[in-house]
N, C-alpha and C positions, 0 to 999 in steps of 0.2 A: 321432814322439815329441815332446814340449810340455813345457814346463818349469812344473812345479807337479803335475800330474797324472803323468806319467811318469818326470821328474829331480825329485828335489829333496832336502832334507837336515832334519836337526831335531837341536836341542842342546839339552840339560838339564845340570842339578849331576852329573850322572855320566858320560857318556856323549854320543858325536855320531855322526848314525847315515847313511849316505848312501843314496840309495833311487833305486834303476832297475826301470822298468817297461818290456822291451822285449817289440814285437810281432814276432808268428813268424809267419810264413806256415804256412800249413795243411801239415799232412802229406799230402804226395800219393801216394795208392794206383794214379793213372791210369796206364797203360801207353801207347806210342804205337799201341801197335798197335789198342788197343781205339778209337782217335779216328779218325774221319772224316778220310779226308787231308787234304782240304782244308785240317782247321783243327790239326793235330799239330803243324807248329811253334809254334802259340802257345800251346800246352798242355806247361808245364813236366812235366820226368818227372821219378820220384819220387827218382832220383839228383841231381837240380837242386835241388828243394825239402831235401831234407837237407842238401846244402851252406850255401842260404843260410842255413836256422835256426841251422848251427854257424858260420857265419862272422859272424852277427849274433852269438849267444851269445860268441862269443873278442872282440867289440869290445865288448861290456860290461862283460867280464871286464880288458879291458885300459882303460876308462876307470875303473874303481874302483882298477885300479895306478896311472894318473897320482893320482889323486884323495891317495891313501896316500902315496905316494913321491916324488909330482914337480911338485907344488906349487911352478908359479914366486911367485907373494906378494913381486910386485917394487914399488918404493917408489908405482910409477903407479897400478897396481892396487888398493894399500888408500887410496890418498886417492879412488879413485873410489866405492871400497867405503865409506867415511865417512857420505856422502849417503845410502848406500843403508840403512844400519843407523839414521843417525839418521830415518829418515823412520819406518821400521818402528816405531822407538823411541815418534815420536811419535805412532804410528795405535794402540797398545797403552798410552800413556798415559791411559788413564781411571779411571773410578769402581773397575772389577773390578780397576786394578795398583792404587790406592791402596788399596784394605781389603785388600788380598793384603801389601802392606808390611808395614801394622800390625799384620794378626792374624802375619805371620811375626815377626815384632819380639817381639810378645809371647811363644808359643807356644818360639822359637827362640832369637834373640837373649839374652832373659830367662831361658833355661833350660839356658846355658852352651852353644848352640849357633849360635853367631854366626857361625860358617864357613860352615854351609845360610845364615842370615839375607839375610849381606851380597852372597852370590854368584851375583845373578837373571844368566843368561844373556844377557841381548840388554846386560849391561853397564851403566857409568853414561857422562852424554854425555863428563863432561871426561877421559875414560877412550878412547872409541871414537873420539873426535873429533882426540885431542892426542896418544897415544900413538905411539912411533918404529917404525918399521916392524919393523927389527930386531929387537923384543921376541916379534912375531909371529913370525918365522922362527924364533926360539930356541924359543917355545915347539912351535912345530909338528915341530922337529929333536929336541924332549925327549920327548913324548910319543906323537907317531906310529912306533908301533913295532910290531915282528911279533906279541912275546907278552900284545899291548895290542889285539888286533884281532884277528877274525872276517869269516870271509869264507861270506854265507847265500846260497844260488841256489835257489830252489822251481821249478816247472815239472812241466807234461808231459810230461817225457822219455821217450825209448824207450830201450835198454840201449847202444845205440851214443850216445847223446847223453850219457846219465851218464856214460860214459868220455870223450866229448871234454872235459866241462865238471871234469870231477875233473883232467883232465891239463893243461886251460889253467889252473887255480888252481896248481897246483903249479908249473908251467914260470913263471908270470908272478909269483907272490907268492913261491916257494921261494928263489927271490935276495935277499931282500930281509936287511939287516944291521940292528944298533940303530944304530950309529953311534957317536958318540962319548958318547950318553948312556942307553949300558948299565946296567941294572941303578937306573936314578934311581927312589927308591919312589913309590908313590903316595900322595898326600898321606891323613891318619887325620882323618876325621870323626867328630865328637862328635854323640849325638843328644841333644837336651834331657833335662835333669832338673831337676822341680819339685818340691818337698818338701811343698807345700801346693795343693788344689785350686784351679783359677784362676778367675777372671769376666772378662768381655772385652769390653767394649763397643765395636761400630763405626757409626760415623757418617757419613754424607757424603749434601750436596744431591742429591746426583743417583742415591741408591738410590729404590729402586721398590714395593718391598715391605718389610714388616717381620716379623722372623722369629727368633726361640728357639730356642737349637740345648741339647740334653747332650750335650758328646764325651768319649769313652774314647777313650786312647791308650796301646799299647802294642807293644814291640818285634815287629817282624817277623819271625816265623821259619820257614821251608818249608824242604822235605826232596825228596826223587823217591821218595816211598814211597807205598806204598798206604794208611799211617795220616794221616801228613798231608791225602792224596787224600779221606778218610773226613773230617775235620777241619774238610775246606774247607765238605764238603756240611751237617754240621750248624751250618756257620755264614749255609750260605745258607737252611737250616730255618728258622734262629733270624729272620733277617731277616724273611721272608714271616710268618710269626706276630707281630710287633711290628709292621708292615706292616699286617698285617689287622685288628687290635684297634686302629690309629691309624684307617685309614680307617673302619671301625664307629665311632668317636668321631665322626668328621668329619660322619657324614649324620646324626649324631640331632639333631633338634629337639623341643623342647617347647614349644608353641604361641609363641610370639611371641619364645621365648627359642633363637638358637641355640646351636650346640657353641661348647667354648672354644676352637674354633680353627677357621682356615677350610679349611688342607688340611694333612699333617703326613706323614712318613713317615722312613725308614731309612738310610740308606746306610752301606756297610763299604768302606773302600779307602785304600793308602797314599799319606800322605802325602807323602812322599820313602819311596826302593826299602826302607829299613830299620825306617822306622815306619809303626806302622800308626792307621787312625783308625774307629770308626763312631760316626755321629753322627746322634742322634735329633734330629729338628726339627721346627719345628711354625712355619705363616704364622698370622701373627692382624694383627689391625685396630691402628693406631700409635697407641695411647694405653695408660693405664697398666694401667687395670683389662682389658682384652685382655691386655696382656705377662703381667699376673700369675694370671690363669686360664690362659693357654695353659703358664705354667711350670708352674702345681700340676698341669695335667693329664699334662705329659709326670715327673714327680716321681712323681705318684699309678701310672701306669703301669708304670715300673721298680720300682716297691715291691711294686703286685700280681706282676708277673710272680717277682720273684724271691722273695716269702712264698708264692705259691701256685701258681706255673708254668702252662704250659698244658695245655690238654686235649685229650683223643686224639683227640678228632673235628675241634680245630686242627689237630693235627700231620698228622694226612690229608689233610685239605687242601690244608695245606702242602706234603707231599711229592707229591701229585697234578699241582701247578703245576710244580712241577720236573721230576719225569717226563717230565709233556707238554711241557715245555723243550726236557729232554735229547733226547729221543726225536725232537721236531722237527729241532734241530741235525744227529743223526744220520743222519736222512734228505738233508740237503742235501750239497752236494757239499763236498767243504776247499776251503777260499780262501786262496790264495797268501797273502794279505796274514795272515792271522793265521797260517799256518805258519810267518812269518818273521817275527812276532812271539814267538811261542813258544821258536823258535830262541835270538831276543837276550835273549829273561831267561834263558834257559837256560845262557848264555854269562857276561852279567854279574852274572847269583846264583851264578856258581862250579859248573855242572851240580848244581846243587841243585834247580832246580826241574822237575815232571814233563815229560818230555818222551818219551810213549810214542805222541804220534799222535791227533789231535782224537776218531779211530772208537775207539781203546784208554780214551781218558781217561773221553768217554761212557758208552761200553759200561760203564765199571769204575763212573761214580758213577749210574748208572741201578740196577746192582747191591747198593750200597752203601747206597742210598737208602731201598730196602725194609726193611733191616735195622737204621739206626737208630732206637734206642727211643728213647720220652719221658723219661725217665730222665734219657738223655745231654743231650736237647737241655737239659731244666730245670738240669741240672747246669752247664753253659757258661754257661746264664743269669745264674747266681751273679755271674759276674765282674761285673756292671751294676749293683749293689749301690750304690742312695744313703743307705743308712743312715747310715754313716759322710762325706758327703759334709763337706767343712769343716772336717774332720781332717787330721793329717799323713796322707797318702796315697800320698807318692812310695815307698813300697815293698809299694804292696797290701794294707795293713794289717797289716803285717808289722815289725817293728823286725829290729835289720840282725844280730841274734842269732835270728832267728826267733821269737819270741815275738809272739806276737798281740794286737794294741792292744787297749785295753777298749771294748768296743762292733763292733770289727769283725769280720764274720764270718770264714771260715778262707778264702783264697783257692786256687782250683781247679788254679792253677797256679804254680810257684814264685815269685819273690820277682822281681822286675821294677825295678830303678832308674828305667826308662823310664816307667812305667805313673805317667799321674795324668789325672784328669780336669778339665774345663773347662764352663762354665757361656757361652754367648755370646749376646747381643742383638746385631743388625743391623736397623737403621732409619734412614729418613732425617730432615734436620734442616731447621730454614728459620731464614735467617737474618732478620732485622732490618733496619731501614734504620739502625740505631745499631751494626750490627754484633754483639749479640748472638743468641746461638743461644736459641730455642725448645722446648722438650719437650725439653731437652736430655737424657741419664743418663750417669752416671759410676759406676766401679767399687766405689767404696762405697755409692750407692744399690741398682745391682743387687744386690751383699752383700748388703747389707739384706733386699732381696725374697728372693733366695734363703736367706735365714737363719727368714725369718719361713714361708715357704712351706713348708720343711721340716718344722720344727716343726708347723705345722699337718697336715702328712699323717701324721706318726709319733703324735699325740695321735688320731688316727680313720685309723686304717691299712684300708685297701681293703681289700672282700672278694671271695673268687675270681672269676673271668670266668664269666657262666653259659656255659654249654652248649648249643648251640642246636643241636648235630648237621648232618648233610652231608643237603643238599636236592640231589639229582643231574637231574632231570629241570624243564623247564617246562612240561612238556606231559604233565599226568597223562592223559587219556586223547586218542586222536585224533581227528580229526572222525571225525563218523559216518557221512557221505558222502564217501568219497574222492573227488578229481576223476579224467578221462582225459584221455589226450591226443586229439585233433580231426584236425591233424595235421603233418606232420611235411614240411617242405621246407627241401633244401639251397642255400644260398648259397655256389656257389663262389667268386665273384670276391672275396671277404673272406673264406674258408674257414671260416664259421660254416651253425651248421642255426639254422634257425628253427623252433619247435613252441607250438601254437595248443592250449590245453588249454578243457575244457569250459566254464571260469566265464567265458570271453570273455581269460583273460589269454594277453599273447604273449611268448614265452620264446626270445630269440636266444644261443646260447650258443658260444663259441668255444675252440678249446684250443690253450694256449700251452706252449711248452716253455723258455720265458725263467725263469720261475719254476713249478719244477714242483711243489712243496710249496707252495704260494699261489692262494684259489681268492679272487675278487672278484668283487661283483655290484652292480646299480644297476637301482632299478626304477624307472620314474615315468610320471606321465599328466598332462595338459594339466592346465593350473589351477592357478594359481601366486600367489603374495605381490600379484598388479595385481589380485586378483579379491577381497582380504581388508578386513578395515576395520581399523580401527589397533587396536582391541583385541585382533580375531583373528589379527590379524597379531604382537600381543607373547607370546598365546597360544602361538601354533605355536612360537616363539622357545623357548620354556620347557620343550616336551613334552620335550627328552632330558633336561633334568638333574632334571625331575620325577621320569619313569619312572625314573632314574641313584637317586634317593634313596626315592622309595616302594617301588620296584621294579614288576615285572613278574608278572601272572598270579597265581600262587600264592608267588611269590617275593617275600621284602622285598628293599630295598634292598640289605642284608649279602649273602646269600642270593645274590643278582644279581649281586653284584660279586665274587663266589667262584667262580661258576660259568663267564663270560664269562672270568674271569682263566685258570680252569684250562682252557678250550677254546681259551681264546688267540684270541676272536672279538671281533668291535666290530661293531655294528649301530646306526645312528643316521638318522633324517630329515633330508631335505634341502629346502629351499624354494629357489626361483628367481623371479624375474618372471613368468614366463610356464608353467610348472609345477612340482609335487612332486614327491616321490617318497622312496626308503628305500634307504641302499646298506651294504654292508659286506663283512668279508674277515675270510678264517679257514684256517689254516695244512689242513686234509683234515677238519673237522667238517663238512663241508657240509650234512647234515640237522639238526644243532644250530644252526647260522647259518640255515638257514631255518626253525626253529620260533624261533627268536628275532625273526626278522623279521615272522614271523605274527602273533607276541604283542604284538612290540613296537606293529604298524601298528594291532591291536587293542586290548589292554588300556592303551596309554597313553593311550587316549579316556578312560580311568575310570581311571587316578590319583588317587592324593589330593593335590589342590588344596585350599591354603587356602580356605576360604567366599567369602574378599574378591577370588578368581582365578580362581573356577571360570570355565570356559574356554565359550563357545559350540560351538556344534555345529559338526565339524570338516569338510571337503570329505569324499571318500570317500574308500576306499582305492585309493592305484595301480590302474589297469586295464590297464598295458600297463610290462612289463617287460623288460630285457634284461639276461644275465647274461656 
């Protein structure tokens, strides 16, 4: 056992969570009798092995009692601990803690929720550094309490192990008292409210990218029901649809002119356990006319979506990726570590949140998933609504009698205090040797853009998404020569077969039981980047994110990048010094990952390359492969 990977601990605004990873010895089925005398004493019997796994399981169980209840945090202790938080302090003090301050400041602080704001966990130093020891013990004698704590144990167990480990929790935690500070409440958290949509600018030298975010924010609320359950999944619909019509924006070019933006996509998740945030973003180039195409385009986007929603051949899609998600996950095995994640929201949402079992929750949104319509998804889409963006917004367009503002549509869900949106620019600055900033922006210029930008999409409002329909195959028909195999010899000493097929290729292939839902391959043959000249060498450089955006075979770009998402495959070229080759991995598509490798090694020769790029003639393809 290691301290980081088997012990260790983690604190947030709500919650401190302690974490043991102990190792068991195998369950031993051996008998003495079945072992060669010779070697019986040194072969544990299966009465041995039992004891150790429960005498290891009762000392885990009894270091999480000290941990809880027996905390010496003697004056020696926290001054040695001092060093140890301020170092931390200062290895987390960068560019990500400063824009994490301000956007909290703004978002928080500014939104009558300055208790989140002020309360970052690792502390401020004249805080960790100068504080009386005392104050720690008071606090750990007020707060470490029975009906303040949860006790998670996941494992292997057999029915004799679950009763030791149910009887050492009860005989080791069952004593435990509040002490003298029974019944102290728990402090009430305020989550922000904004009455009006916000702009947010962050700044700082040492950001790397420049980026335009729209966030909606709105209260958290889960159940352990089956509607919620349903809830979840049209919201992970909804994502992979905004998802797919940002990446289709990303690959278009129009000769010399590209997209407004260089990569853009989704994200839904909370922000603290109560609120929640998704946020559309989009990277573009650090200058002005980039910020203000990449905003009109994510503007133009939530305008189409919510005037004319998506189309059935998206939502297929959509739900096909997920599927093949679900469907994946289920095939693997549970992993301790997120069973006992699921455990502790389960715990700190108040058994509100599901908790029926990784195989129950799959099985139910694999179910779920077939069933919902377009309808619903367009309908949730409502709530993304920038018509009204600029307006009083903090109640959803709602005034606090219910009547609905002039201009705003009707909201999907009731009346939200929490609920406002946000506008933010993130890029870096350069300062001056005079000390001023450069390409600086401030919250009334962004205004500005986003005021003028609006206007401009609502006076020429988008029209629907076309429909391009589900391309399922790359390989409309197959060769016309099949190959055979030549022939077939085993390699024991590394437990793979080698197999020699007609076209001269050599196929070693091995089976692992580490990941049994995971199949990986690599092919390659002599002749590598020392044998190219510097243009065929920029060439080769370029074939993936060519074929990535013209696409493959019969496939465009879009096309390609819907199908490889929903196979959950990746095929890409490799160069070396001294040879090539093609490798990639794919969750059980095996025949779909090697006609993609077919097409790929083939049709990326004839991509569409610019005129000014077209590529010389390429080495051949792999002759000798191993999988």
């Amino acid at each position: 056992m290691q301290y980081g990977s088997c012990l260790n601990a983690h604190t947030n605004q709500e919650e401190t969570v302690y974490k043991l990873s102990v190792p068991l010895p195998p369950k031993s089925e051996a008998k003495v009798d079945d072992v060669a005398h010779d070697f019986a004493s040194e072969v544990p019997s299966s009465t041995e092995s039992a004891a150790e796994r429960q005498g290891r399981l009762s000392m885990a169980i009894n270091v999480l009692n000290e941990w809880a209840t027996g905390m010496r945090i003697s004056d020696e202790d926290v001054e040695t601990e001092r060093r140890v938080i301020e170092e931390e302090w200062r290895g987390k003090n960068g560019v990500s803690r400063r824009i994490l301050h301000k956007y909290w400041d703004a978002v928080f602080a500014k939104g009558g929720a300055g208790l989140i704001a002020e309360r970052f966990p690792i502390g401020l130093p004249e805080v960790f550094m100068k504080c009386d020891p005392q104050l720690i013990r008071d606090f750990y004698r007020k707060w470490y309490r029975p009906e303040l704590m949860a006790v998670v144990v996941v494992g292997d167990f057999d029915q004799d192990e679950q009763e030791h480990v149910l009887e050492a929790i009860r005989s080791t935690f069952g004593c435990m008292t509040n002490g003298s500070a029974e019944g102290a409440p728990l402090p009430i958290v305020e989550l922000p409210r904004h009455p009006n949509d916000l702009v947010l600018v962050l700044e700082d030298a040492e950001l790397t990218q420049t980026s335009v975010s729209l966030e909606f924010f709105e209260k958290l609320s889960v159940a352990n029901t089956l509607s919620h359950l349903r809830s979840d999944v049209i919201k992970r619909l909804f994502t992979t649809l905004v998802d797919q019509r940002l990446g289709a924006i990303s690959r278009q070019c129009d000769g010399d002119k590209a997209g407004p933006f260089l990569g853009a996509g989704i994200a839904c998740r909370p922000v603290v356990p109560d609120l929640n945030c998704t946020t559309i973003n989009a990277i573009c180039k650090d200058d002005s006319t980039s910020i203000a195409r990449a905003l009109e385009a994510l503007l133009e986007e939530c305008t189409r979506a919510v005037a004319h929603g998506f189309t059935p051949s998206e939502l297929q899609m959509a739900k096909l990726k997920w599927k093949s998600a679900f469907s994946l996950q289920l095939a693997q095995e549970a992993n301790a570590t997120d069973v006992v994640e699921d455990a502790r929201q389960f715990f700190t949402r108040g058994h509100a949140t599901p908790f029926a079992g990784q195989a129950v929750e799959l099985t139910s949104c694999l179910e779920l998933t077939d069933g919902i319509t377009l309808e619903e998804v367009n309908g949730y889409c409502k709530s993304f609504s920038v018509a009204t963006m600029g307006n009083v917004y903090g109640t959803g367009g709602v005034s606090a009698d219910g009547e609905v503002a002039a201009g705003a549509s009707t909201p999907i869900v009731p009346a939200d205090p929490h609920r406002f949106r946000q506008v933010t620019l993130q890029h870096p600055i350069t300062k001056a040797l005079d000390g001023t900033i450069e390409g600086g922006w401030t919250e009334e210029s962004l205004r500005s853009l986003l005021e003028k930008t609006l206007e401009k999409v609502r006076s020429a409002p988008p029209t629907p998404w076309a429909d391009l329909g589900i391309k399922e195959s790359l390989m409309t028909t197959p060769p016309s020569t099949p190959g055979r195999v030549v022939s077939i010899t085993p390699l024991p000493k590394i437990e793979a077969t080698e197999v020699e097929l007609s076209n001269g290729i050599v196929i070693a292939f091995q089976r692992s039981t580490r990941r049994k839902e995971h199949i990986a391959f690599q092919g390659f043959a002599l002749g590598g980047s020392s044998e190219l000249s510097e243009y065929e060498e920029t060439a080769f450089c370029m074939i993936d994110e060519v074929a990535g955006l013209s696409g493959l075979g019969e496939l465009n770009g879009d096309a390609l990048a819907n199908l490889t998402s929903t196979w959950q495959t990746r095929v890409n070229t490799q160069r070396h010094t001294y040879h090539r080759g093609i490798g990639g991995s794919c969750p059980a598509a095996v025949s779909s990952t090697l006609t993609l490798a077919r097409v790929d090694s083939r049709g990326s020769q004839t991509a569409h390359f610019p005129p000014a790029l077209t590529p010389p003639t390429l080495p051949p393809t792999p002759s000798t492969s191993t999988a």
